[in-house]
C-alpha positions in Angstrom: -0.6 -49.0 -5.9 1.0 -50.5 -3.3 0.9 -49.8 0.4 3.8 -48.1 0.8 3.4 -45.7 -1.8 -0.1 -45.0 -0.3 1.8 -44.6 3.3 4.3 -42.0 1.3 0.8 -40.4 -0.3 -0.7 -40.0 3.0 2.3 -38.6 4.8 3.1 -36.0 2.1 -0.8 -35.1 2.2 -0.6 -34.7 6.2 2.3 -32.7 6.2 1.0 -30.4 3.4 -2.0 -30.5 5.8 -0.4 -29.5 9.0 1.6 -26.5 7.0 -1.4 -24.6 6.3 -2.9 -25.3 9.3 0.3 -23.5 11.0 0.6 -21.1 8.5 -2.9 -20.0 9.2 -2.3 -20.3 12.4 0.4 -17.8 12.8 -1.2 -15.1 10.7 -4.3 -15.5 12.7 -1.9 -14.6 15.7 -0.3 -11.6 13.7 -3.5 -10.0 12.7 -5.1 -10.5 16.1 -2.3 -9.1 17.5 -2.3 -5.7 15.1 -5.8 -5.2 15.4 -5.8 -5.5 19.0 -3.3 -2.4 18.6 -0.1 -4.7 20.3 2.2 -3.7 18.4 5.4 -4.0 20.4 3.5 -8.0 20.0 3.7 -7.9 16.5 7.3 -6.8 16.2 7.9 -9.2 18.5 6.4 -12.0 16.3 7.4 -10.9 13.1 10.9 -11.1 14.1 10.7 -14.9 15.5 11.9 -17.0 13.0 9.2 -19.7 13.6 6.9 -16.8 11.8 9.1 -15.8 8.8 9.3 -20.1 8.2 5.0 -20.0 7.9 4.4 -17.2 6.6 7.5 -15.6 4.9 10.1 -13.0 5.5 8.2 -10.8 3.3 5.0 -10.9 5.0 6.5 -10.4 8.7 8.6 -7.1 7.2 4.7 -5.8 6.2 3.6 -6.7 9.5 6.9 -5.2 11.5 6.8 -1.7 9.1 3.6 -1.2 9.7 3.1 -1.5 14.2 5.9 0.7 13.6 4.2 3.1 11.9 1.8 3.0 14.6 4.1 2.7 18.0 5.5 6.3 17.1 8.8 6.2 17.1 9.3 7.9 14.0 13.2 7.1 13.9 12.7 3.4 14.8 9.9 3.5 11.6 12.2 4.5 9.6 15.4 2.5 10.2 13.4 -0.4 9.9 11.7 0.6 6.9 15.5 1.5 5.1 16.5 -2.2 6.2 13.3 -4.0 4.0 14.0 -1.7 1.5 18.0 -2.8 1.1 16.5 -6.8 0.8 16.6 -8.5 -1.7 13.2 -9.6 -2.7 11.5 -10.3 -6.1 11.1 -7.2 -7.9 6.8 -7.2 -7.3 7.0 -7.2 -3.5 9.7 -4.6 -3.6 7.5 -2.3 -6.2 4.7 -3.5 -3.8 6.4 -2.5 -0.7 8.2 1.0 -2.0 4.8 2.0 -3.3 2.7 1.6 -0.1 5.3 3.7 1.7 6.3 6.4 -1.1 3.1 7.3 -0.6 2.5 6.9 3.0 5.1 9.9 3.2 3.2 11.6 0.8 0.5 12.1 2.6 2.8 12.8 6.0 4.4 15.1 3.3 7.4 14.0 4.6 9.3 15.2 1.1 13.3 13.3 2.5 11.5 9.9 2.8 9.0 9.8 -0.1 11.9 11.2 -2.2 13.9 8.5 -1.3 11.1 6.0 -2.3 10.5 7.5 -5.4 14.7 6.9 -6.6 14.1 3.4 -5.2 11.4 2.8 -7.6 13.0 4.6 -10.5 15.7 1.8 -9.7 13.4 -0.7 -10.3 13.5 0.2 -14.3 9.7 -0.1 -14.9 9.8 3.6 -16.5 5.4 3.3 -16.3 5.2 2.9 -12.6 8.2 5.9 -12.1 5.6 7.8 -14.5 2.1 8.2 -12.4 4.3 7.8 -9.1 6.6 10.9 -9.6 3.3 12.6 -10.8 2.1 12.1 -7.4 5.1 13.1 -5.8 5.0 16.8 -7.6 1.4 17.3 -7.2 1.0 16.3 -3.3 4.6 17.4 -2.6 5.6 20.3 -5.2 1.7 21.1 -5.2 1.9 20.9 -9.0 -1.6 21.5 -11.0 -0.5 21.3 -14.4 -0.9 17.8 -14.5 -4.7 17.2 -15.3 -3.9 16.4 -18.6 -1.1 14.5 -19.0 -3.1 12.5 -16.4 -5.9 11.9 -18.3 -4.4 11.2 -21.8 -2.5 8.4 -19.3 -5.9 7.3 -17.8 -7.3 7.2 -21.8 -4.6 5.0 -22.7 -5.6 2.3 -21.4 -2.5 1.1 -19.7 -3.1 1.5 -16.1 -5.1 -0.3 -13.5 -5.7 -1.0 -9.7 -3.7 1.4 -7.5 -1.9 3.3 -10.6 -5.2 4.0 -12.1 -6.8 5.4 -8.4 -3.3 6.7 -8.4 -4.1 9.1 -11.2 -8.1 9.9 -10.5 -6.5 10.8 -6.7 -4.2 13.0 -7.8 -6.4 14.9 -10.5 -8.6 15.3 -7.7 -6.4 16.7 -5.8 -5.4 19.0 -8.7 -8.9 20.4 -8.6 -9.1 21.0 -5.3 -5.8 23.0 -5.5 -7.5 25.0 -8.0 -10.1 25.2 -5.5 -12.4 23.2 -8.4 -14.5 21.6 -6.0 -17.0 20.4 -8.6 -14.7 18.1 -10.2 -12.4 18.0 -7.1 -15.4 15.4 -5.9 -16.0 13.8 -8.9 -12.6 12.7 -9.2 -12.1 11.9 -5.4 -15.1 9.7 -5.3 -14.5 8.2 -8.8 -11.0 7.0 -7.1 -12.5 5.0 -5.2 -13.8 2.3 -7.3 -10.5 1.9 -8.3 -8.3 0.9 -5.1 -9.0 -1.9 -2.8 -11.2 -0.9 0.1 -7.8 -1.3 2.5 -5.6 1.2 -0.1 -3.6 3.9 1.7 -5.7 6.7 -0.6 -9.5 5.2 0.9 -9.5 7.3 4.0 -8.2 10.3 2.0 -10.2 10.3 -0.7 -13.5 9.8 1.5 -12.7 12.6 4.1 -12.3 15.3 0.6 -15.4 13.6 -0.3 -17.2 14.4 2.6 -15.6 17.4 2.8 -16.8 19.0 -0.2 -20.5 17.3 0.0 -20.6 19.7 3.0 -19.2 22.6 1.7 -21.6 22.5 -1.6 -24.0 21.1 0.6 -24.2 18.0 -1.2 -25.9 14.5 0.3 -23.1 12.1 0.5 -22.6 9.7 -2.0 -22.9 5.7 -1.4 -19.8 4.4 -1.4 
């Protein structure tokens, strides 16, 4: 190997290098920024171009939807949101993205907006993420409770993991509790949990119904 090729080697290796460096470097900045609640900041950031370069359009829309979410501007939020969703990104960031907020506006029960999620997804053609989704648009939005067993022969079949499987235990929980089941209301709640990542949009949710009932059956509180 002669020197220039090891001069080329070195280069490539540096520059490959530096990237990261500024890559993490800018989502250092971003998270910073959101966790020190500065959001008009982050909108800010995740609009520069310099940003989407490092670390992706993608990324900067999650960053942007969400310090919306939290400046309050509820009609801002959601002409923001309606311009990610009309992008055209590979088809797991946009099932990704519409799931996060389909059910963000469930739990707002904002029906309009999670509705409009829900078609999105259907678009998608992936007819078993449509299937636990619109589930959990009738049961937190229709308050359906006939569900509890279509649920379960879906959770028996093997077929569903991560969020769609918390997806399900959630919203057999929240069946229960409907039915004013407590009982299993809480086993199903806290059984949830082990199945979305600690950050999942359900977490909060399904620990406040947890505590909730604990209290009202005068339970000791679980370990999470």
């Amino acid at each position: 190997m002669n020197y220039i090729t090891i001069g080329v080697l070195c280069t490539i290796l540096a520059c490959i290098f530096l990237y990261y460096i500024l890559k993490n470097h800018y989502v250092t900045k971003l998270t910073k920024a959101m966790h020190s609640e500065r959001y008009p900041e982050v909108v800010d950031m995740s609009n520069r171009a310099i940003y989407q370069r490092f670390i992706g359009s993608y990324v900067c829309d999650l960053y942007r939807v969400k310090a919306y979410t939290r400046l309050g501007d509820d009609l801002k939020f959601k002409e923001v949101l309606m311009e990610v969703v009309k992008k055209d990104y590979p088809q797991e960031k946009r099932k990704e993205f519409l799931e996060l907020y389909l059910h963000y506006f469930l739990l707002k029960k904002d029906q309009e907006y999670a509705a409009r999620m829900l078609e999105e997804i259907k678009a998608l053609g992936e007819p078993r993420a449509y299937t636990y989704n619109e589930q959990a648009f009738d049961v937190m939005i229709n308050g359906a409770t006939d569900l509890i067993e279509v649920m379960e022969d879906e959770i028996n079949s093997k077929q569903f993991n991560g969020f769609g499987l918390g997806v399900l235990v959630y919203m057999i929980g929240k069946q229960y509790y409907l039915l004013d089941n407590k009982e299993e209301a809480l086993t199903y709640f806290y059984n949830s949990l082990s199945c979305f990542h600690k950050s999942a949009i359900y977490v909060a949710s399904a620990k406040a119904y947890v505590e909730e009932i604990c209290e009202e059956l005068g339970r000791p509180l679980p370990k999470y």
